[in-house]
Rosetta silent file (secondary structure, phi, psi, omega in degrees, C-alpha in Angstrom):
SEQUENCE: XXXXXXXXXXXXXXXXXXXXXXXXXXXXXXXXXXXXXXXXXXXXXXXXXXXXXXXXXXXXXXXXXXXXXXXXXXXXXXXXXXXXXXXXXXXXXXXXXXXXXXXXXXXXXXXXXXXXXXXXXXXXXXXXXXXXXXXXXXXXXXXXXXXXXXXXXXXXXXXXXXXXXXXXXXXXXXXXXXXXXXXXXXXXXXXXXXXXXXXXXXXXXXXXXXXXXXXXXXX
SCORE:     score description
SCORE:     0.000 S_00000001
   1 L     0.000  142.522 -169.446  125.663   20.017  101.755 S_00000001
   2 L  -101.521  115.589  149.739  125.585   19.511   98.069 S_00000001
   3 L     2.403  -66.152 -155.233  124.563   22.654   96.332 S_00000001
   4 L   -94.894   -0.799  174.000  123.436   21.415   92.894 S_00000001
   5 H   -47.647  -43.793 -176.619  121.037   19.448   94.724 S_00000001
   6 H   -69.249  -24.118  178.752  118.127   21.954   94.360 S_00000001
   7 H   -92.898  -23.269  142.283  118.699   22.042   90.278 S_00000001
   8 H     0.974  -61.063 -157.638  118.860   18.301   90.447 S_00000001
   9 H   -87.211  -38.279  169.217  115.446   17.799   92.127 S_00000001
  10 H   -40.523  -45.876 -172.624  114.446   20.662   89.213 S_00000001
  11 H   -80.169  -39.664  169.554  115.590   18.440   86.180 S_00000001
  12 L   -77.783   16.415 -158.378  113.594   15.850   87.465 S_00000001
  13 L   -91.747  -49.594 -153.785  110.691   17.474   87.440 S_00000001
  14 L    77.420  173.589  175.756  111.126   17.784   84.000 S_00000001
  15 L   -53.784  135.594 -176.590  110.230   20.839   81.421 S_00000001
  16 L  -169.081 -165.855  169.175  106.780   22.395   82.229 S_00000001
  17 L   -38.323  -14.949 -167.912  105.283   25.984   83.063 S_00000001
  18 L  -135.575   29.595  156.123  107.624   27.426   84.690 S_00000001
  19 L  -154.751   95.324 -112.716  110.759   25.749   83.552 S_00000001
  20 L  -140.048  142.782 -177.060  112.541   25.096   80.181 S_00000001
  21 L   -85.971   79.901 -159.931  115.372   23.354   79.235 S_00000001
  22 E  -129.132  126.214  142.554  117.808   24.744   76.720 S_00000001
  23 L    -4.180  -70.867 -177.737  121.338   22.452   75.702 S_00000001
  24 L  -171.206  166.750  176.438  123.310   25.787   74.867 S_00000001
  25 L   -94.741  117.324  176.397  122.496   29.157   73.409 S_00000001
  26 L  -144.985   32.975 -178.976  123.114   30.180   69.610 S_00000001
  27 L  -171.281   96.380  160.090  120.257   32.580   68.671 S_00000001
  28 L   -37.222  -25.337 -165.231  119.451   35.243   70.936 S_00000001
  29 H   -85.433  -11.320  177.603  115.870   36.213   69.526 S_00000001
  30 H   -72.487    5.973 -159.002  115.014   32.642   70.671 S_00000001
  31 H  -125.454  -67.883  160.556  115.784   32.703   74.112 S_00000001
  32 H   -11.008  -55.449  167.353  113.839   36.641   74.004 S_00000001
  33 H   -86.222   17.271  173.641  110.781   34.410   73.599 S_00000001
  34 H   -73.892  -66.658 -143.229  111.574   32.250   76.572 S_00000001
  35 H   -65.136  -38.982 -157.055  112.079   35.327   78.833 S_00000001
  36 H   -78.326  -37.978 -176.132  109.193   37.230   77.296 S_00000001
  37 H   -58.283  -44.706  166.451  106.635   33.920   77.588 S_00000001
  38 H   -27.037  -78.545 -156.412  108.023   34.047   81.499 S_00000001
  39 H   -58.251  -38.521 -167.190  107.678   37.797   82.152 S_00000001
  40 H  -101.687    8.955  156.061  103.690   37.712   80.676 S_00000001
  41 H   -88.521 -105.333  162.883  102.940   34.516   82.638 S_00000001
  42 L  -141.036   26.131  173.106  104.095   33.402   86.067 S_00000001
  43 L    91.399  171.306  169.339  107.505   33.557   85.817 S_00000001
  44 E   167.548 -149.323 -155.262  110.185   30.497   85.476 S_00000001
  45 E  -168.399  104.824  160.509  113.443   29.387   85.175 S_00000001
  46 L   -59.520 -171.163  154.796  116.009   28.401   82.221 S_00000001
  47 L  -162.937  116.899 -170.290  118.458   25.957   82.674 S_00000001
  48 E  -114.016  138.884  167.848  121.191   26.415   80.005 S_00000001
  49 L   110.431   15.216 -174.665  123.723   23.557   79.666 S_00000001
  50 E  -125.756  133.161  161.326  120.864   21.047   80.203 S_00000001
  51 L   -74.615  163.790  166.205  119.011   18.487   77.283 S_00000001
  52 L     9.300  -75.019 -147.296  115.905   17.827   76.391 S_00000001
  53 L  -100.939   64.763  156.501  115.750   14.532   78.717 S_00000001
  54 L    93.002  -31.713 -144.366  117.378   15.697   81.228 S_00000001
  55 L   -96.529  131.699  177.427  120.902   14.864   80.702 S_00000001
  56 E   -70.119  131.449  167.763  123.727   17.487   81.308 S_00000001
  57 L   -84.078  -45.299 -140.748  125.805   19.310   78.833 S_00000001
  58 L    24.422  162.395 -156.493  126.897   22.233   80.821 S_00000001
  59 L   -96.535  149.996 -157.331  128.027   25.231   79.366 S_00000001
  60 L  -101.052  -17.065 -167.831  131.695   26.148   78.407 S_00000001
  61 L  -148.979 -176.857 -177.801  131.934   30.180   78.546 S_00000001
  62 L  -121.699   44.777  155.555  130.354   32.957   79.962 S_00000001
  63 L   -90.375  -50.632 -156.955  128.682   33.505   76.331 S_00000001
  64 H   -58.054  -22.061 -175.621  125.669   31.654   76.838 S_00000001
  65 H   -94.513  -25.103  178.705  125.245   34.371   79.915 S_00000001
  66 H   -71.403  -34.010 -179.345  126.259   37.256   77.409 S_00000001
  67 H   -73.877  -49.638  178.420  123.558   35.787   74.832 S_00000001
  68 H   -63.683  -59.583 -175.730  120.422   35.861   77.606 S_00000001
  69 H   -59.309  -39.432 -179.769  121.715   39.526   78.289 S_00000001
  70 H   -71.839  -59.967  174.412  121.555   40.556   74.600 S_00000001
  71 H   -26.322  -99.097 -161.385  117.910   38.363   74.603 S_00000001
  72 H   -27.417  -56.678 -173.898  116.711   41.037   77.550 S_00000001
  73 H   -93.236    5.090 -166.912  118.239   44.255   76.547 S_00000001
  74 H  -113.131  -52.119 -154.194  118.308   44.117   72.783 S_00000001
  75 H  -122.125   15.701 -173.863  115.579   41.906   71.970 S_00000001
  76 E  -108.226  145.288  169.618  112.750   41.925   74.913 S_00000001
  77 E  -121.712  137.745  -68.472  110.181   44.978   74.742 S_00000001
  78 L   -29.986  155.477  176.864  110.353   46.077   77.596 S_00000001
  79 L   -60.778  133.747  175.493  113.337   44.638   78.856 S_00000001
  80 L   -80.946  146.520 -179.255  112.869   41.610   80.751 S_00000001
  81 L  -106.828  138.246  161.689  115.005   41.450   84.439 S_00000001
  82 L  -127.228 -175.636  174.703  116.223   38.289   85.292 S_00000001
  83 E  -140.372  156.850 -171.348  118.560   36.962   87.992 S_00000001
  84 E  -147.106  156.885 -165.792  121.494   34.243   87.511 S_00000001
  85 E  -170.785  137.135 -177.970  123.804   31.466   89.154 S_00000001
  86 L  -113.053  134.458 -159.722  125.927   29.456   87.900 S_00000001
  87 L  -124.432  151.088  154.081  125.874   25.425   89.350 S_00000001
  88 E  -113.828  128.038  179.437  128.240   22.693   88.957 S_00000001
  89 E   -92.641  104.965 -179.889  125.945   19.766   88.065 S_00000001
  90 L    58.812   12.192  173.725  128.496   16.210   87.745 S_00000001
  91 L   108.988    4.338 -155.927  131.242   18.238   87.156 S_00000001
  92 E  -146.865  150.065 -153.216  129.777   20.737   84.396 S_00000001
  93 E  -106.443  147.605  152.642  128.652   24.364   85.279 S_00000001
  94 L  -157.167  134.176 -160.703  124.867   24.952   84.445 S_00000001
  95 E   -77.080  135.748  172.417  123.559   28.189   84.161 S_00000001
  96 E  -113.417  110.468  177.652  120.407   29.063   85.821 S_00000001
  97 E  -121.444  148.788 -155.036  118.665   32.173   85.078 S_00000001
  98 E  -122.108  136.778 -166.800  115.466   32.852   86.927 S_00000001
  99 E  -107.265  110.392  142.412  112.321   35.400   85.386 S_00000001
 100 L   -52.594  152.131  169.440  109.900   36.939   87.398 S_00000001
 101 L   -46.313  172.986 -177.961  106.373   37.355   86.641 S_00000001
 102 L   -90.781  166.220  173.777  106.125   40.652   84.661 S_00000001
 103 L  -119.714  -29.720 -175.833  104.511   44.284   86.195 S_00000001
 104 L  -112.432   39.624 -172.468  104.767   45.896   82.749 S_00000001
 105 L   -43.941  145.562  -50.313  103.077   43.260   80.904 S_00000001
 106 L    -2.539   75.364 -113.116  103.088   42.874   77.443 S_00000001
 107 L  -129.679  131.019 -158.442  106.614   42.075   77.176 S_00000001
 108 E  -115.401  145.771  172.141  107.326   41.534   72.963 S_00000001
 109 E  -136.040  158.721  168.278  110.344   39.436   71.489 S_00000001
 110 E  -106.629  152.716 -153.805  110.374   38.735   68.032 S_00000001
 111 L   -87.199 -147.646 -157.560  109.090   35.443   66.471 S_00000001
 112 L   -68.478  -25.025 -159.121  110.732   33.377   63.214 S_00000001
 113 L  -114.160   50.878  161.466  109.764   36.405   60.418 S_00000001
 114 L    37.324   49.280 -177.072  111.143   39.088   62.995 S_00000001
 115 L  -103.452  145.241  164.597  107.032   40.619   63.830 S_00000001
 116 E  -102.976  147.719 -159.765  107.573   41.431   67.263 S_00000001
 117 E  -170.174  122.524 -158.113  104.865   39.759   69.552 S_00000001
 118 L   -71.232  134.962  173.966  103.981   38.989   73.350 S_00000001
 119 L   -96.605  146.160  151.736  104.841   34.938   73.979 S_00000001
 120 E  -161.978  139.176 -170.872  103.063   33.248   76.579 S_00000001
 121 E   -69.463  130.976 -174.345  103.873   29.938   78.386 S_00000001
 122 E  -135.781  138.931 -167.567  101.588   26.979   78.041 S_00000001
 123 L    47.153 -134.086  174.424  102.558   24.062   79.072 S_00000001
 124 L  -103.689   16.825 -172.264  106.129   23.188   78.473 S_00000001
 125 E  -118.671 -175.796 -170.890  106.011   25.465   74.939 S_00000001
 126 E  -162.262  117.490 -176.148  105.623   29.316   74.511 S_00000001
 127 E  -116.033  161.513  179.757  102.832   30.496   72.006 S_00000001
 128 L   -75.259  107.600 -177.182  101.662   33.880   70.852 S_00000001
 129 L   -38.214  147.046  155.416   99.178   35.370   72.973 S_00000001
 130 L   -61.094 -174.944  177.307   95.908   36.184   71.477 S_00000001
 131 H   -68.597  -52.875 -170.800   94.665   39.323   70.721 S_00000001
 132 H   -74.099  -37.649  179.305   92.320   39.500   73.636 S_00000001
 133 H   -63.947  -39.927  179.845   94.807   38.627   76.132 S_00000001
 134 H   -61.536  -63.706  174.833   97.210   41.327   74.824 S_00000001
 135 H   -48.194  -62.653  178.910   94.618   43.930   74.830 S_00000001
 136 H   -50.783  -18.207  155.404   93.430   42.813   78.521 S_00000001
 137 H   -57.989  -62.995 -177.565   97.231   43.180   79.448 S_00000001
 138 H   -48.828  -73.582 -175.346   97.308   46.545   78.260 S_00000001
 139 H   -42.074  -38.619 -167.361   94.100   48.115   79.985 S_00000001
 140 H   -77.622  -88.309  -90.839   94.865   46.145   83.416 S_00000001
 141 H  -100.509  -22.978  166.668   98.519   47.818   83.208 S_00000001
 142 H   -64.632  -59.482 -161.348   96.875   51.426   82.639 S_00000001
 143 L   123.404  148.123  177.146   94.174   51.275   84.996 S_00000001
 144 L  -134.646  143.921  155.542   90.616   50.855   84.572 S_00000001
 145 L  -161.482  165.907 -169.604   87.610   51.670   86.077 S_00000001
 146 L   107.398  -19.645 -154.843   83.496   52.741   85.093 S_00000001
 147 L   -64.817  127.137 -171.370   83.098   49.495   83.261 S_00000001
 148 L  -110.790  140.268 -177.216   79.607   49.404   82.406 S_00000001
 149 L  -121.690  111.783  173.413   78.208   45.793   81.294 S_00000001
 150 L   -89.302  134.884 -173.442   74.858   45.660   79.864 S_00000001
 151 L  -103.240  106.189  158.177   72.907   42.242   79.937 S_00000001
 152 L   -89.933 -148.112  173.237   71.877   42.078   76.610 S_00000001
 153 L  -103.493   18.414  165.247   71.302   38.903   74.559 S_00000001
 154 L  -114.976   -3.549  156.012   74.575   38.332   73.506 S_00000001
 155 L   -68.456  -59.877 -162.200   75.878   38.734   77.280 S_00000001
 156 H   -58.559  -39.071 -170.457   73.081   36.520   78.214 S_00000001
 157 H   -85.141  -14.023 -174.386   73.872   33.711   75.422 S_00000001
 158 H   -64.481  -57.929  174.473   77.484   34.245   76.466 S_00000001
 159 H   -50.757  -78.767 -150.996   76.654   33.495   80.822 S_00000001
 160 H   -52.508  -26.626  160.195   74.402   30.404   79.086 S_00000001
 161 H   -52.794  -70.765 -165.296   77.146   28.908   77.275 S_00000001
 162 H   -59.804  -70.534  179.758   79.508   28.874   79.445 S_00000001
 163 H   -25.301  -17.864 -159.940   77.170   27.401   82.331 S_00000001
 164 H  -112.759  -26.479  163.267   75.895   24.811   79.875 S_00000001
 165 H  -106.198  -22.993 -174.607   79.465   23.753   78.303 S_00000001
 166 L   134.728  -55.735 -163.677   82.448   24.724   80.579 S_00000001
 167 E  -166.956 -176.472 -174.206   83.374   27.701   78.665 S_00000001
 168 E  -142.388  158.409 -178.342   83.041   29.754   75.012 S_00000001
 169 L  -116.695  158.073  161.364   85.627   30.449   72.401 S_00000001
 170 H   -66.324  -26.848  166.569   85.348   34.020   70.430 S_00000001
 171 H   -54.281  -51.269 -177.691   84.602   32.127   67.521 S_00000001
 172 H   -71.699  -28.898  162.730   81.844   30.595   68.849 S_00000001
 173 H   -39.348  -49.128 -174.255   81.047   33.773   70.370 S_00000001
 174 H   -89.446  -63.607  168.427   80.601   35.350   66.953 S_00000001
 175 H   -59.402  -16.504  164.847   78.749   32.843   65.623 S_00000001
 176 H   -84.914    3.635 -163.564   75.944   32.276   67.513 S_00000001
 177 H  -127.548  -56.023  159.863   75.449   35.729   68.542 S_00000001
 178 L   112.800   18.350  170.366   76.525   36.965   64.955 S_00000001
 179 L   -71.505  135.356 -163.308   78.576   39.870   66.673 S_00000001
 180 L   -64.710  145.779 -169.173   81.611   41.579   64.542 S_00000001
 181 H   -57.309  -48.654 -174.172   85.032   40.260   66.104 S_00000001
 182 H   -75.549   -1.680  163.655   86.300   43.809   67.628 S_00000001
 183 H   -94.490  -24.952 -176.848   82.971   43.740   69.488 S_00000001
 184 H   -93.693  -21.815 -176.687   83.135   40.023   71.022 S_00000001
 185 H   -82.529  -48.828 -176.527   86.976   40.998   71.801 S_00000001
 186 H   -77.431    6.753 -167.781   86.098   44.461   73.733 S_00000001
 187 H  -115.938  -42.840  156.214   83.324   42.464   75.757 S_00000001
 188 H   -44.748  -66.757  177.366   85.696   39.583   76.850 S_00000001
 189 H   -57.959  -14.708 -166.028   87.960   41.955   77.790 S_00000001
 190 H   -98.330   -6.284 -175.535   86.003   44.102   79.530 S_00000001
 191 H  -116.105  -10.898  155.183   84.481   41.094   81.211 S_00000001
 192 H   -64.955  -46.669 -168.151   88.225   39.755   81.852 S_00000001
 193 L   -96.719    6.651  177.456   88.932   43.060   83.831 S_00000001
 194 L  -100.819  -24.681 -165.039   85.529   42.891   85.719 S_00000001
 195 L    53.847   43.418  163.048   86.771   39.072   86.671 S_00000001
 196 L   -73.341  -53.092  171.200   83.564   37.478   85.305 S_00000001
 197 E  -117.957  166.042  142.343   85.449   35.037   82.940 S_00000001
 198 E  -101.301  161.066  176.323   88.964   33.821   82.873 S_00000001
 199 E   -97.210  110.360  165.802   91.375   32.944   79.717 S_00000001
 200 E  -110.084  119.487 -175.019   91.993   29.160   79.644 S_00000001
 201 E  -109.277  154.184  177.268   94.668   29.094   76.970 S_00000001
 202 E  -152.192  162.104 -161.261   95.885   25.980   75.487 S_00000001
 203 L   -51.676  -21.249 -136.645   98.454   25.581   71.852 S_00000001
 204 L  -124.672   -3.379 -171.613   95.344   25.183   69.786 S_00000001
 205 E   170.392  167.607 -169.840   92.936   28.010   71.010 S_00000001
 206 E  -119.265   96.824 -165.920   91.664   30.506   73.924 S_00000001
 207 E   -78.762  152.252 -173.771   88.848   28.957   76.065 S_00000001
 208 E  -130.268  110.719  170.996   86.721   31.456   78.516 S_00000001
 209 E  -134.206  168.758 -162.634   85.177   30.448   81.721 S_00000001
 210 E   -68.197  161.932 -170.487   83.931   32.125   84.527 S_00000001
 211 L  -110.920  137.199 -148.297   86.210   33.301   86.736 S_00000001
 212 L   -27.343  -60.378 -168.980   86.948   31.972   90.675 S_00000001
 213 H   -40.173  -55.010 -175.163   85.980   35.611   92.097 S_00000001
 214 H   -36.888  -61.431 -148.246   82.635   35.161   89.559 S_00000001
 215 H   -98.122  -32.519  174.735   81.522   31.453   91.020 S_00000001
 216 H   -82.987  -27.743  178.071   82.372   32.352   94.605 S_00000001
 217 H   -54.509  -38.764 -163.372   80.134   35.628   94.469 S_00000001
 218 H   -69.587  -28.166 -179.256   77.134   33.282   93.218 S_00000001
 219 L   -45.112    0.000    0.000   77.837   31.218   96.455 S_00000001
């Protein structure tokens, strides 16, 4: 049975949530925001020695496995755990290291001006979490409970939105309701940990819609 067959049927999948693509390794804090967009998402899988499109490089030393270790323990907050295997793809070894989701989510690497800062995977890229997400990370990871939600009118224009468009942004939140930003941020979250809305994130902003638990209660 051929082995590399299962990373095969992977590379043709191409790059996407849960699996990224990297050539070779030459900058550890880079790879740190691979593992850390993994660890605060749903997990995934590098593949080092592989391009872009597809095509194999495969990797030449057992640095590129030394570089992913420095990425975890040096430059992920908390350290991220991963697991590894090494494949020969066409005659060339490519390394596969695999992330679980995280349990002690936020998990911080640092970006291009060395700010350290929870990644999270979208698509086939890995963006900076919002604010609201981070915080809603945090609270969930403590424990929560008591949350009291009053239906005022800025809950109420919030429910009307969403029902009437899809979803609300915090922007729009604060303007139409004319509430100060650390107040539309503690009400998402607190309506994120209740599982009223979900966080639909995409590269260009963080959309809010109700969330599965939410629309099946109403059933």
């Amino acid at each position: 049975m051929d082995e590399s067959k299962k990373i095969r049927e992977q590379i043709k999948q191409g790059e996407g949530p849960h699996l990224d693509f990297k050539h070779s390794i030459n900058d550890s804090k880079k790879i740190a925001r691979s593992l850390s967009a993994f660890a605060n998402t749903e997990g995934g899988t590098l593949l080092i020695g592989v391009r872009d499109n597809g095509s194999i490089a495969g990797v030449k030393s057992d640095e590129e496995y030394y570089m992913i270790e420095t990425a975890s323990l040096v430059f992920c907050k908390p350290n991220v755990e991963f697991t590894h295997k090494t494949w020969n793809v066409e005659g060339k070894n490519v390394l596969e290291i695999n992330v679980e989701p995280g349990t002690n989510k936020p998990y911080r690497a640092p970006d291009y001006k060395n700010n350290y800062r929870a990644f999270i995977r979208v698509n086939d890229e890995n963006f900076v979490a919002s604010k609201i997400i981070v915080d809603f990370w945090k609270r969930k990871q403590k424990g929560f409970k008591g949350i009291k939600l009053i239906y005022d009118d800025v809950v109420e224009t919030l429910f009307n939105e969403i029902t009437e468009n899809g979803n609300i942004t915090k922007s729009q939140l604060t303007r139409i309701t004319g509430i100060k930003s650390q107040k539309a941020n503690t009400l998402l979250t607190n309506l994120m940990l209740m599982e009223i809305i979900d966080a639909e994130i995409s590269e260009s902003n963080t959309k809010f819609i109700f969330h599965k638990n939410y629309l099946k209660d109403l059933e």
